[in-house]
C-alpha positions in Angstrom: 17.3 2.2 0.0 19.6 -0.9 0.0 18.2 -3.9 -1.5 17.9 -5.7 2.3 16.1 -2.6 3.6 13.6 -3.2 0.5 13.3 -7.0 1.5 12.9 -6.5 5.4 10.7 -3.7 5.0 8.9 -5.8 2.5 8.2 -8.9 4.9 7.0 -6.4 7.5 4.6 -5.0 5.1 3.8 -8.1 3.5 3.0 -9.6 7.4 0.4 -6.6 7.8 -1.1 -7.0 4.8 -1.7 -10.4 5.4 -3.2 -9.4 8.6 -5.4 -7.2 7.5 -6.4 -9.7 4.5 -7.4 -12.7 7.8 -9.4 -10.1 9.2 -11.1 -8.9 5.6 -11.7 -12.7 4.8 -13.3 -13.7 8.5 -15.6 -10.6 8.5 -16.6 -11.6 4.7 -17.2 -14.9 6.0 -19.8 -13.8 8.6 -21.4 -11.9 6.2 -22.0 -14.1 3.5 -22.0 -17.5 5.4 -18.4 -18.4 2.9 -16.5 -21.5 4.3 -12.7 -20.8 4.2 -10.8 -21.1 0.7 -8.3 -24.1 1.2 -6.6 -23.1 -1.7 -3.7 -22.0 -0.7 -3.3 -25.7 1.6 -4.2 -27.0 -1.8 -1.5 -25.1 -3.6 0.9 -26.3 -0.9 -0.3 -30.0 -1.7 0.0 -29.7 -5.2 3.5 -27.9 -5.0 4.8 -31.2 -2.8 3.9 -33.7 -6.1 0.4 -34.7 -4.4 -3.4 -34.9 -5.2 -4.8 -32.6 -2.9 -8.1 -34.5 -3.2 -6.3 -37.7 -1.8 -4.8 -35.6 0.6 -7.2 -33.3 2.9 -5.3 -33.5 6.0 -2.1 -32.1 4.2 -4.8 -29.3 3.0 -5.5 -28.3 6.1 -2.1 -28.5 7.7 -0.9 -26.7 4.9 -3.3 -23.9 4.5 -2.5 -21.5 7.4 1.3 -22.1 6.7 1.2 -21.4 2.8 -1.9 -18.7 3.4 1.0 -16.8 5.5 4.1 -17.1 3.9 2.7 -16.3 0.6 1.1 -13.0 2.4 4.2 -12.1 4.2 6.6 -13.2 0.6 4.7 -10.8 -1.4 6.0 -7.9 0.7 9.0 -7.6 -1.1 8.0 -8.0 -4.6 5.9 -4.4 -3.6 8.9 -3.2 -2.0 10.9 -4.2 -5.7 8.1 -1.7 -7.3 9.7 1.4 -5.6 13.1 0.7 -7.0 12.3 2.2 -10.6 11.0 5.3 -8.9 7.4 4.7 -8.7 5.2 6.4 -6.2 3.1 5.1 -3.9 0.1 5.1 -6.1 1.5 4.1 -9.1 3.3 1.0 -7.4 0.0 0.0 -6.1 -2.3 0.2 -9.1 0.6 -2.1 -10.3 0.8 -4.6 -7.5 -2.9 -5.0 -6.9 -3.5 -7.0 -10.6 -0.4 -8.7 -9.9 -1.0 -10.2 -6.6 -4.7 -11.5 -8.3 -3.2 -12.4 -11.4 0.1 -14.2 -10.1 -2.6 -15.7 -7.7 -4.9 -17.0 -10.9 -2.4 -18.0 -12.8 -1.1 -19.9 -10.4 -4.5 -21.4 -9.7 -5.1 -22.8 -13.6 -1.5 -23.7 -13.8 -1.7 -26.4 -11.0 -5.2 -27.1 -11.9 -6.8 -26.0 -9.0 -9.2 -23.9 -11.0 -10.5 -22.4 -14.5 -9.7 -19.3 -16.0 -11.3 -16.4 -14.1 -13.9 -15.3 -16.5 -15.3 -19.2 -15.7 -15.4 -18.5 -12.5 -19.2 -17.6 -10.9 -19.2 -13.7 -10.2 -19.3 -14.4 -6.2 -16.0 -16.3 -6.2 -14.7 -13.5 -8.7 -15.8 -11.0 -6.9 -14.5 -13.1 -3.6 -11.4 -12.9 -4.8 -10.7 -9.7 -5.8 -11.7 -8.6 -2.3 -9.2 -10.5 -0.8 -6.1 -10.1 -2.9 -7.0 -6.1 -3.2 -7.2 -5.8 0.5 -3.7 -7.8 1.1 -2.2 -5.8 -2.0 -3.4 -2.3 -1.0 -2.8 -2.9 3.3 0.8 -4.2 2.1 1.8 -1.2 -0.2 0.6 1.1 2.0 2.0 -0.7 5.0 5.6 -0.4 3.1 5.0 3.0 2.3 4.9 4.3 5.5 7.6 1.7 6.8 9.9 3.6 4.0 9.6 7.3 5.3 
């Protein structure tokens, strides 16, 4: 597969998989009682030179916009992890710790938040959720947009 066929299958995928992680997050949300993460509106703050704290209407105009390009941008680096020859499976067990770890790292770097192992086991466990459901529903949704 050509390297734009990787890319715009990617951005499909990655646009599902973002789907299905809204959906995953809103139905954990009536479950537990969660408030929405604003990280990602705080990521988008941060990225722009600003405090988020001084800045929580940014947060919130950002969050949607940053929750779904990130989603949908992700697509292709899972799309890059069938170019070596990796099978389905194989590509995901890769691109599940790398869509939480890229996301934790990214986290500590900007100072949003500690290293994972400080973080309480429901927001671990929170997390994981999310990023596993937006990393599995992507590869999959690439897999079967590749046949």
């Amino acid at each position: 597969m050509s390297a734009i066929g990787v890319v715009g299958r990617g951005l499909v995928a990655g646009g599902i998989g973002t789907v299905a992680l809204t959906l995953a997050e809103k139905a954990e949300m009536a479950v537990t009682g969660r408030k929405a993460s604003t990280f990602p509106g705080q990521v988008g703050v941060k990225l722009s030179g600003r405090d988020p704290a001084s800045s929580p209407e940014l947060v919130e105009k950002l969050n949607p916009i940053v929750h779904w390009s990130h989603g949908i941008a992700l697509g292709p680096v899972r799309g890059l992890l069938d170019r070596p020859g990796l099978g389905p499976v194989a590509a995901t067990l890769l691109f599940v710790p790398m869509v939480w770890g890229g996301d934790a790292a990214l986290y500590r770097a900007l100072g949003l938040a500690p290293e994972p192992w400080r973080w309480t086991p429901a927001e671990l466990a929170t997390d994981l959720f999310g990023k596993s459901v937006l990393a599995v529903t992507t590869s999959v949704a690439y897999s079967v947009l590749s046949r």
